[in-house]
Backbone as JSON, one array per atom type, in Angstrom:
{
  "sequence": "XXXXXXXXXXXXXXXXXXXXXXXXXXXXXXXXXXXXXXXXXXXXXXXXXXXXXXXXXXXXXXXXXXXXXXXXXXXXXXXXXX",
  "N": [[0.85, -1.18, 0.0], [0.67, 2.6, -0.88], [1.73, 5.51, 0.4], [1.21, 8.57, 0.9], [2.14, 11.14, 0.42], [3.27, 14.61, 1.78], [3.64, 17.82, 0.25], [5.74, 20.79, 1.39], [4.55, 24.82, 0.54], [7.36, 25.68, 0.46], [9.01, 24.09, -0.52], [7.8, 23.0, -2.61], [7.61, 25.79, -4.64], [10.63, 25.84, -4.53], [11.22, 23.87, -6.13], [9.98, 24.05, -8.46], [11.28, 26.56, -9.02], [13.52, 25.61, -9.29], [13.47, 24.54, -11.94], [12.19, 26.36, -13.42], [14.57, 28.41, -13.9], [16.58, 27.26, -15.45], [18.26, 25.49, -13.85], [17.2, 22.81, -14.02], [16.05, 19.84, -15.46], [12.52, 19.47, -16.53], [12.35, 16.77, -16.3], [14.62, 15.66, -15.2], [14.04, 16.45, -12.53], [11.71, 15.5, -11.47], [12.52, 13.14, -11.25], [14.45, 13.16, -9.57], [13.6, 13.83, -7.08], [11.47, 11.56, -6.66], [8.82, 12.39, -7.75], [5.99, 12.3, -9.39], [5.87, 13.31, -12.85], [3.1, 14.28, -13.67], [2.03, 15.67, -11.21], [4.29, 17.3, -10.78], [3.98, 19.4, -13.02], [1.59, 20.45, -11.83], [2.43, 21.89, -10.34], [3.64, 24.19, -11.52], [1.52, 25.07, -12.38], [0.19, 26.2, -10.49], [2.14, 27.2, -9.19], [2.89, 29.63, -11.51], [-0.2, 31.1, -11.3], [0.8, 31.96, -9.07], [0.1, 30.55, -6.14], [1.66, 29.35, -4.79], [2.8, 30.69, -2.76], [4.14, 32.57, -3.63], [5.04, 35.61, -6.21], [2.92, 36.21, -8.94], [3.34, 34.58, -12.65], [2.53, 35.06, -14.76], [-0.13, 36.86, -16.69], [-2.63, 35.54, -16.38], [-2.51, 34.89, -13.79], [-2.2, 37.7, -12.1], [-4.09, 38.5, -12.52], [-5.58, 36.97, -10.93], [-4.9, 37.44, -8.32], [-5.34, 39.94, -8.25], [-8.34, 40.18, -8.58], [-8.35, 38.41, -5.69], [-7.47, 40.45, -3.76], [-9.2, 42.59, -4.48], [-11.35, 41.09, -3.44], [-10.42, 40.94, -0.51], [-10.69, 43.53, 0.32], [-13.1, 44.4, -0.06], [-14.31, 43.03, 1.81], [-13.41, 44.26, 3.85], [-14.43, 46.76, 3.84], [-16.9, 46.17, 4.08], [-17.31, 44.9, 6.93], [-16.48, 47.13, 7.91], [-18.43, 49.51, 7.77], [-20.61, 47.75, 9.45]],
  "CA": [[0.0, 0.0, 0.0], [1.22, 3.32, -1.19], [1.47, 6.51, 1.6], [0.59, 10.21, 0.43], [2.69, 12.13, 0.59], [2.53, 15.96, 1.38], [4.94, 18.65, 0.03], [5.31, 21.96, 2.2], [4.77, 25.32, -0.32], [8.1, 26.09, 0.53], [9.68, 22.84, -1.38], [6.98, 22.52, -4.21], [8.31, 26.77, -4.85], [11.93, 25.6, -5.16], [11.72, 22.59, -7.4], [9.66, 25.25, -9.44], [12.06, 27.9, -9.46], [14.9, 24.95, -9.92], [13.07, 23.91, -13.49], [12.26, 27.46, -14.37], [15.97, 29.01, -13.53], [17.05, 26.47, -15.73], [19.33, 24.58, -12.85], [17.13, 21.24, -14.2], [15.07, 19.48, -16.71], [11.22, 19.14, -15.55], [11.87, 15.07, -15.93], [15.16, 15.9, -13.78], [13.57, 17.07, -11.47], [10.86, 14.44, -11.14], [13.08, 11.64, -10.69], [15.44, 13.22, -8.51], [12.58, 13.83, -5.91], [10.25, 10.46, -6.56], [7.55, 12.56, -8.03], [5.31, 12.07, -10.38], [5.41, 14.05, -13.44], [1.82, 15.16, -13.25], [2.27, 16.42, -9.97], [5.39, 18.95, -10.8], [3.28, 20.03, -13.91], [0.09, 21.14, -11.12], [3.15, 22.35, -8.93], [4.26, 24.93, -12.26], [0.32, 25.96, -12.89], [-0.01, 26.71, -9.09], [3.16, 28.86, -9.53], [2.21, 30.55, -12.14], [-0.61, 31.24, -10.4], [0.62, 32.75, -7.82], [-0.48, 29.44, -5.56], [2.58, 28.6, -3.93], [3.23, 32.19, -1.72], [5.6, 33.39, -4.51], [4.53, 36.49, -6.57], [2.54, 35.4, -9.97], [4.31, 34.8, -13.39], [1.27, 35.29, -15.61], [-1.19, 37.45, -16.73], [-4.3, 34.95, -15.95], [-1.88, 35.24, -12.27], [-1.85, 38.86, -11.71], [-5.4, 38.97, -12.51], [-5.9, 36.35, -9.63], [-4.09, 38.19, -7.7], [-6.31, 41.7, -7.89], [-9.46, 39.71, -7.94], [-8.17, 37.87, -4.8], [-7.32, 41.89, -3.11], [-10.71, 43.43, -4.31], [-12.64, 40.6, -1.86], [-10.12, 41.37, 0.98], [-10.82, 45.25, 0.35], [-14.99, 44.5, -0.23], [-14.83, 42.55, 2.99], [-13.22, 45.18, 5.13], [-15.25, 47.51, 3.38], [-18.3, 45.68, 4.72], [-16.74, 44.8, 8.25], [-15.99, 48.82, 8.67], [-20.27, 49.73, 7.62], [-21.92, 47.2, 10.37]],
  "C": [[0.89, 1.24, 0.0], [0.96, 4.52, 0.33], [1.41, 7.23, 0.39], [1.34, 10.62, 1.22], [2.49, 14.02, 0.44], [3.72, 17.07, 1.33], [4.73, 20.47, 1.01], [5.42, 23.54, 0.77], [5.94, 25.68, -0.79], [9.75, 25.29, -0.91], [8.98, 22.91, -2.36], [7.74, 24.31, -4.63], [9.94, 26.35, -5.45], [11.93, 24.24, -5.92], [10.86, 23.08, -8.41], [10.75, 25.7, -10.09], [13.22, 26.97, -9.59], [14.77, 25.08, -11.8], [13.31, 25.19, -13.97], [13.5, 28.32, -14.08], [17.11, 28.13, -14.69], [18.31, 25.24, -15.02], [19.04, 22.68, -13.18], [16.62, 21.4, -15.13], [13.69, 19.36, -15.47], [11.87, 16.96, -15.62], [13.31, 14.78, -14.74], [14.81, 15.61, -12.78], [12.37, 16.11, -10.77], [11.29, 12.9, -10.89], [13.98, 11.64, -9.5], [14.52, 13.42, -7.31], [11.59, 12.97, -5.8], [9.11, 11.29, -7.01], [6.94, 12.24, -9.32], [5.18, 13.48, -11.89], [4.1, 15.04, -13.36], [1.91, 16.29, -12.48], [3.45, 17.8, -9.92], [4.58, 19.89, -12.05], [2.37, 20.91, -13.19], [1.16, 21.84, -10.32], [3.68, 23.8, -10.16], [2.75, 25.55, -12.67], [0.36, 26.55, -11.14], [0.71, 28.03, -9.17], [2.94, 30.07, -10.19], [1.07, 31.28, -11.92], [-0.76, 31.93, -9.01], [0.24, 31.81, -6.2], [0.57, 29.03, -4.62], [3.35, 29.93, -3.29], [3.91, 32.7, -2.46], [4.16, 34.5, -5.59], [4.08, 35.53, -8.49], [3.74, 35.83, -11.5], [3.69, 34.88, -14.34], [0.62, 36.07, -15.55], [-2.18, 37.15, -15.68], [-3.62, 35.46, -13.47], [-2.13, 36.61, -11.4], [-3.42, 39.16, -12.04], [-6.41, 38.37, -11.47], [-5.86, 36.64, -8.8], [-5.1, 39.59, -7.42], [-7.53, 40.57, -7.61], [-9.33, 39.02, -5.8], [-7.85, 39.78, -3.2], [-8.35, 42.45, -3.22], [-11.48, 42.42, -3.46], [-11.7, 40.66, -0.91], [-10.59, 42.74, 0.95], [-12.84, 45.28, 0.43], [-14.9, 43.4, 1.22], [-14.41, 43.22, 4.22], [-13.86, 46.24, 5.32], [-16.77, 47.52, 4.45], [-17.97, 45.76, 6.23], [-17.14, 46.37, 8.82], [-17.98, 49.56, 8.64], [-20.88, 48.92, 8.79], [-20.78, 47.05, 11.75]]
}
C-alpha cells in the first residue's frame, strides 16, 4: 500500500524555481525527488498562479491576484459599515 505524501509550499516553490531558472530538466527534477510528473506540472500551474506564496508569473496570475485583493478590500469595506 502506497502513503501520500505531502509537500510543504516552501519545497513545491523551489523545485519550481529549480526547473524554471534552468538549474534542471522538468523530468530531472521528477526523478530526482520520486515525483510524479503530473504532480510537478500542477506544482508549475499553481506557480504561475501565484499558488505557492511566490509572486505570480502570468497574466491569468496577476489577474488572480487583484481579484483575490478586491474581496479582501470588499470585505473590510463591509466589516468597517456594520
Amino acid at each position: 500500500m502506497s502513503t501520500i505524501r505531502t509537500f510543504s509550499h516552501e519545497f513545491k516553490r523551489q523545485v519550481v524555481e529549480e526547473i524554471l531558472s534552468g538549474g534542471t530538466t522538468t523530468a530531472a527534477a521528477y526523478r530526482k525527488y520520486a515525483i510524479a510528473y503530473l504532480v510537478v506540472a500542477w506544482w508549475k500551474k499553481a506557480y504561475s498562479l501565484d499558488r505557492l506564496d511566490n509572486e505570480p508569473t502570468t497574466d491569468e496570475g496577476y489577474q488572480e491576484k487583484i481579484a483575490q485583493l478586491e474581496r479582501k478590500v470588499g470585505k473590510m469595506i463591509w466589516r468597517m459599515t456594520f
